[in-house]
C-alpha positions in Angstrom: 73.4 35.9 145.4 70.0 37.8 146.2 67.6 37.3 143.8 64.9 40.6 143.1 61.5 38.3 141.9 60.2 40.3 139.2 56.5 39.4 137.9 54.4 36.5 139.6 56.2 33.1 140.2 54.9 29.8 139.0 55.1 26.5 140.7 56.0 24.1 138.1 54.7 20.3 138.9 57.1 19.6 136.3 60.8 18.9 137.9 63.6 17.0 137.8 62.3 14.4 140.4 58.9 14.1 138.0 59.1 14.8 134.4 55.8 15.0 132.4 55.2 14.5 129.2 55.4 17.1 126.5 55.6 17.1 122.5 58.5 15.6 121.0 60.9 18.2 119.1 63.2 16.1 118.1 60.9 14.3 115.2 61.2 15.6 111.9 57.5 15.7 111.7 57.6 19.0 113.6 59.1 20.8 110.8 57.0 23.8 109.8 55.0 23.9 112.9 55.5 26.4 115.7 56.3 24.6 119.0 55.8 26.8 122.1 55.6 26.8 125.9 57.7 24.3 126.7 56.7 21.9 123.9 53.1 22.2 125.1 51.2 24.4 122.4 51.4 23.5 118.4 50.3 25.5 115.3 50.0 23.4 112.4 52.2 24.8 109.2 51.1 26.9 106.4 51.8 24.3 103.5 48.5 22.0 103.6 50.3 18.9 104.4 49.4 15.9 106.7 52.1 16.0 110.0 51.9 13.9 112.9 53.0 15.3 116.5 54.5 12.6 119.2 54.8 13.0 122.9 58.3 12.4 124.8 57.0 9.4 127.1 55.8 6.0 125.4 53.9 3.2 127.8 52.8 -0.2 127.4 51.0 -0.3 130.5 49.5 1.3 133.0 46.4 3.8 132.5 46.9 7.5 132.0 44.7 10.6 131.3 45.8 14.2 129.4 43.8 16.8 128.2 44.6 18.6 124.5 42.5 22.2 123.7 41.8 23.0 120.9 43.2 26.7 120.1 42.4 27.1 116.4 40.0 24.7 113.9 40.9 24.4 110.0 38.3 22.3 108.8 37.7 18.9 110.3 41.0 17.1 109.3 42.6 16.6 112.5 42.8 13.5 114.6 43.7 13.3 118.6 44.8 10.2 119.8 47.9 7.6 119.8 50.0 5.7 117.8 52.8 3.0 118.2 55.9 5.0 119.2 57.9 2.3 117.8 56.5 3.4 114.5 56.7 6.7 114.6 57.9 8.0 110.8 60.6 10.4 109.6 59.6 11.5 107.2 56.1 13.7 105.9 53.3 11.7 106.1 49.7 10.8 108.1 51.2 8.5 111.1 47.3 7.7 111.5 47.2 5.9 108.0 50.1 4.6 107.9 50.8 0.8 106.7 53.0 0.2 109.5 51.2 1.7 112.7 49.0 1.1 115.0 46.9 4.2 116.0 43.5 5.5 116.9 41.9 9.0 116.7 39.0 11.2 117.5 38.8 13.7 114.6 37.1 17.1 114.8 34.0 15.8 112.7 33.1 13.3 115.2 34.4 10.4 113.9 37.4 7.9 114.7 39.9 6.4 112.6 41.3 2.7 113.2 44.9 2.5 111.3 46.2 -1.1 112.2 48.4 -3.2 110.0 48.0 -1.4 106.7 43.7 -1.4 107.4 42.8 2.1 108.1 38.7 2.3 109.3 36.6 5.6 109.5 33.4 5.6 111.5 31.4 8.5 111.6 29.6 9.9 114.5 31.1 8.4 117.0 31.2 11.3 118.8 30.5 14.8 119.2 32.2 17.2 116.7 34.9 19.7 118.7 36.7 23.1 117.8 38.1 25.9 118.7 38.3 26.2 122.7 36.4 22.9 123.5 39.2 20.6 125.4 39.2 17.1 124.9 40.1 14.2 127.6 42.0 11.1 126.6 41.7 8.0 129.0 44.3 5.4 128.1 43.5 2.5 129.6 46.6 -0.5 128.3 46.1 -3.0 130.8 42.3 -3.7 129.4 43.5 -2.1 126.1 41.1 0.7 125.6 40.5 4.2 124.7 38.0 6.4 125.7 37.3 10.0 125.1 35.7 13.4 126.8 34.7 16.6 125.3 34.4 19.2 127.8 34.4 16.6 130.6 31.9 14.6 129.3 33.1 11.4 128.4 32.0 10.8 124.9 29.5 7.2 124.0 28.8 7.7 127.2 32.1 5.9 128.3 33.5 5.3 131.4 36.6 4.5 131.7 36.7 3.0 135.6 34.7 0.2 134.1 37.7 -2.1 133.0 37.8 -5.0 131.1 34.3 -4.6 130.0 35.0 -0.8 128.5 31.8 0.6 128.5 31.7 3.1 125.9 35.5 2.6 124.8 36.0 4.5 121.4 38.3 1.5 120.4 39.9 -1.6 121.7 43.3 -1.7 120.9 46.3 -3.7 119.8 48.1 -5.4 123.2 51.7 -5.4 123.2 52.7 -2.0 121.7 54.4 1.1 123.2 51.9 3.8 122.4 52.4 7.8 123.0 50.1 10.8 122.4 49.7 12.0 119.0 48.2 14.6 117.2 47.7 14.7 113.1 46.6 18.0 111.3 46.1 18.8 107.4 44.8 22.0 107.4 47.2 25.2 108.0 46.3 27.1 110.9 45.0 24.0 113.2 46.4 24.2 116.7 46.2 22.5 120.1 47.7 23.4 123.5 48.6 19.9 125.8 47.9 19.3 129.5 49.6 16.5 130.2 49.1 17.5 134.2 51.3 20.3 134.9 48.3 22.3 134.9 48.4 25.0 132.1 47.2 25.1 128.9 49.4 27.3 126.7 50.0 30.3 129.7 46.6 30.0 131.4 46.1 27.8 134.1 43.1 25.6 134.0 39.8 27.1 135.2 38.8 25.1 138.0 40.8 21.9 138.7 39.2 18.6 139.3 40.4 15.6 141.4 44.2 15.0 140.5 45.8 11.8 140.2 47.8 9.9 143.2 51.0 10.8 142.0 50.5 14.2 141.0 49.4 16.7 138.2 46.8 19.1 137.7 43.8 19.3 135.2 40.7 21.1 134.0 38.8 18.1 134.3 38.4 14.6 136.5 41.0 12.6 136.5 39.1 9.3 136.3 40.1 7.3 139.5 43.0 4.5 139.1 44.9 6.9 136.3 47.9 8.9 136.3 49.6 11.5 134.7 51.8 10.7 131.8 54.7 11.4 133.9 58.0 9.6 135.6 56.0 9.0 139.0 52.6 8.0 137.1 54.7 5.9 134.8 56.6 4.2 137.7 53.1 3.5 139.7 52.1 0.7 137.9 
């Protein structure tokens, strides 16, 4: 056959031979919320209710980096970060307070919230506040067990996450031995985020102006701090 290209083609970093990560579907969680381009972009649902969005991929090791914009701010209940995949609920509920999960988040006010073992912890300030359009950085660093966080490529508590076991300016330490995914939680209808987990989009745009890409490939808006990877196959399989 002769193909007739019609429009402007895309190389896609995601293929067969390295699959990235992307929002899980499949989890009942989802339900209400519009999922679009390719299980990148999210729009919270119209009913008020706490959901909790999981990524594909789950590690428990290794050190990654991915970048989540925000495309719409509801008010300040929304939380960016991780939880324990092996904990991840089916049913409605606020996987970031839940009794049986480990998970950690950056929330739009500028705090973070600690839910381990039925304790849940908010600390206010700990960062800047974010909204619509700013694009926040999550460095996942599970061999020294921390977290850090950037908003518009500044790492936030003036972290860095190179720095190891010491984990200058790590927004938490957290809880060895777990298999841990991204994860979104949002209250408010209308809240929406767009993932770049490294194949270099957010929603249809490309990213601006990328920075240094990982070893083992992916593409971002920002610095991918040096000895991280993508949350992909190859990244995964690196370590």
């Amino acid at each position: 056959n002769t193909f007739t290209v019609s429009g402007t083609l895309t190389q896609n970093v995601d293929t067969p031979s390295n699959v990235f990560n992307t929002i899980n579907v499949l989890n009942p969680q989802v339900a209400g919320m519009t999922i679009a381009n390719g299980n990148l972009s999210l729009t919270a649902q119209a009913d008020n209710a706490w959901r909790t969005t999981y990524g594909t991929l789950a590690v428990s090791s290794g050190k990654f980096y991915w970048e989540q914009k925000v495309t719409a701010a509801s008010g300040s209940s929304h939380q960016i970060g991780i939880t324990d995949q092996d904990e991840n609920r089916s049913s409605d509920c606020n996987d970031f307070e839940n009794a049986n999960v480990s998970a950690y988040g950056y929330r739009g006010d500028g705090g973070k919230l600690t839910s381990v073992s039925g304790s849940t912890v908010l600390t206010a300030s700990a960062g800047d506040s974010f909204t619509t359009n700013d694009i926040i950085g999550v460095a996942m660093d599970l061999d020294n067990q921390k977290l850090y966080f950037s908003k518009n490529g500044t790492w936030q508590a003036s972290g860095d996450p190179t720095s190891g076991s010491t984990g200058t300016g790590s927004f938490f330490n957290i809880t060895a031995g777990k298999l841990y995914t991204p994860a979104a939680a949002m209250y408010n209808s209308g809240s929406g985020f767009q993932y770049n987990f490294g194949q270099g989009y957010f929603g249809t745009t490309a990213v601006a102006s990328a920075g240094t890409a990982p070893s083992e490939g992916g593409i971002f808006e920002y610095d991918c701090p040096s000895g991280y990877q993508a949350l992909c196959t190859k990244g995964i399989n690196s370590f």
